[in-house]
Phi, psi and omega in degrees: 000319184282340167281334166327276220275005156266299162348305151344284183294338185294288183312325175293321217273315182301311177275315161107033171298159209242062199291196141203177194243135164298190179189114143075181195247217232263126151094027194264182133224191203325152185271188186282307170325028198280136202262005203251154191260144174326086181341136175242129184285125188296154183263168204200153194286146182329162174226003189267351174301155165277160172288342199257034166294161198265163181316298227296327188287329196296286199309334183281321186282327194270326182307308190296339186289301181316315178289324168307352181291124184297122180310144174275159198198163195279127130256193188318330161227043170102007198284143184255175189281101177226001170207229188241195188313116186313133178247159200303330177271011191241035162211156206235147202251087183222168172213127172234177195260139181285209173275020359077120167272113178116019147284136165215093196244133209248161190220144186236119172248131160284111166272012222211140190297344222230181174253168192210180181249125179235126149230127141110186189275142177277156161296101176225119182287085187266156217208152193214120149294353176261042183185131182274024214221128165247164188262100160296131163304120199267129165295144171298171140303006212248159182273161178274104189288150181275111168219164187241126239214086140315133176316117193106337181241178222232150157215170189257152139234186189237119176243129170255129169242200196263157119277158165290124182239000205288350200074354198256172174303318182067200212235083186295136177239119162300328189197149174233119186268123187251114192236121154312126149316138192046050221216137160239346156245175159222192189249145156282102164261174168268129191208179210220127183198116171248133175274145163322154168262061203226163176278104137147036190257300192296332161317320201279002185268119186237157164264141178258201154257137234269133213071347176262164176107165173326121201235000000 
């Protein structure tokens, strides 16, 4: 156990990492550092119009709202757009390792009667129970496609890290804290990863945006 959590302490000092303490466990919420891109506020009629405005301007005005509405766009299977941004309790949670050795895919079912929407990169937090600190996930380049998730369907991201390839023990991470874009809470899954212990190895841990990649 103590070596575990020195091997830990090797990867801060080494890599030169830049930490923050997670908050709270499974369903907690988000730290400031939530990695999901900023809620876009739907457009809205003026609240600043006079009462003695024309049909046609009112009728122009509700035209330009409609248009400003968020598109509806593909998730796994094609789901339209029918309420806002998926929330954390309306979804169910898993990970598996890909076909990639330093892959890891995590998968999100919309668990919730209405179908709802994920844009942009989640927030992910990996945890060592022998160290009180979590390492963040640095966002990829890829752009984030906008999807839409029908009651029941499921879409993916990707998280890539270094394997330990070094032969030394390296550094285990037990668990990953997952903050759904535009999310103030998140999930504790559990995942089993050891990182190297080398200088520029928390750089190589990266996040995809939630819809890209094999789907």
């Amino acid at each position: 156990m103590r070596a575990q959590k020195l091997t830990l302490a090797a990867l801060a000092l080494a890599a030169g990492l830049s930490l923050t303490a997670c908050q709270g466990g499974e369903d907690s919420a988000a730290n400031a550092n939530n990695s999901g891109t900023s809620s876009s506020s739907s457009s809205s009629s003026s609240s600043g119009t006079s009462g003695g405005g024309s049909t046609s301007d009112k009728d122009a005005a509700s035209a330009n709202d409609d248009s400003n509405a968020t598109e509806s766009a593909p998730g796994s299977g094609n789901g339209q757009i029918t309420t806002g941004h998926c929330k954390t309790a309306n979804l169910d949670f898993s990970s598996s390792h890909g076909m990639g050795e330093g892959d890891l895919v995590v998968s999100l079912k919309n668990t919730g009667g209405d179908a709802c929407t994920l844009k942009g990169f989640p927030g992910v937090d990996l945890r060592s129970q022998d160290a009180a600190k979590p390492l963040s996930a640095k966002r990829s380049n890829l752009a984030a496609p906008a999807v839409a998730l029908q009651s029941g369907e499921t879409t993916r991201f990707t998280l890539h890290y270094p394997p330990n390839n070094t032969g030394g023990t390296g550094a285990y991470v037990s668990s990953m804290v997952v903050t759904p874009p535009n999310e103030t809470h998140s999930k504790n899954l559990s995942v089993s990863i050891s990182l190297p212990v080398q200088v520029g190895a928390d750089q190589k841990v990266t996040v995809d945006p939630v819809g890209t990649g094999k789907q």
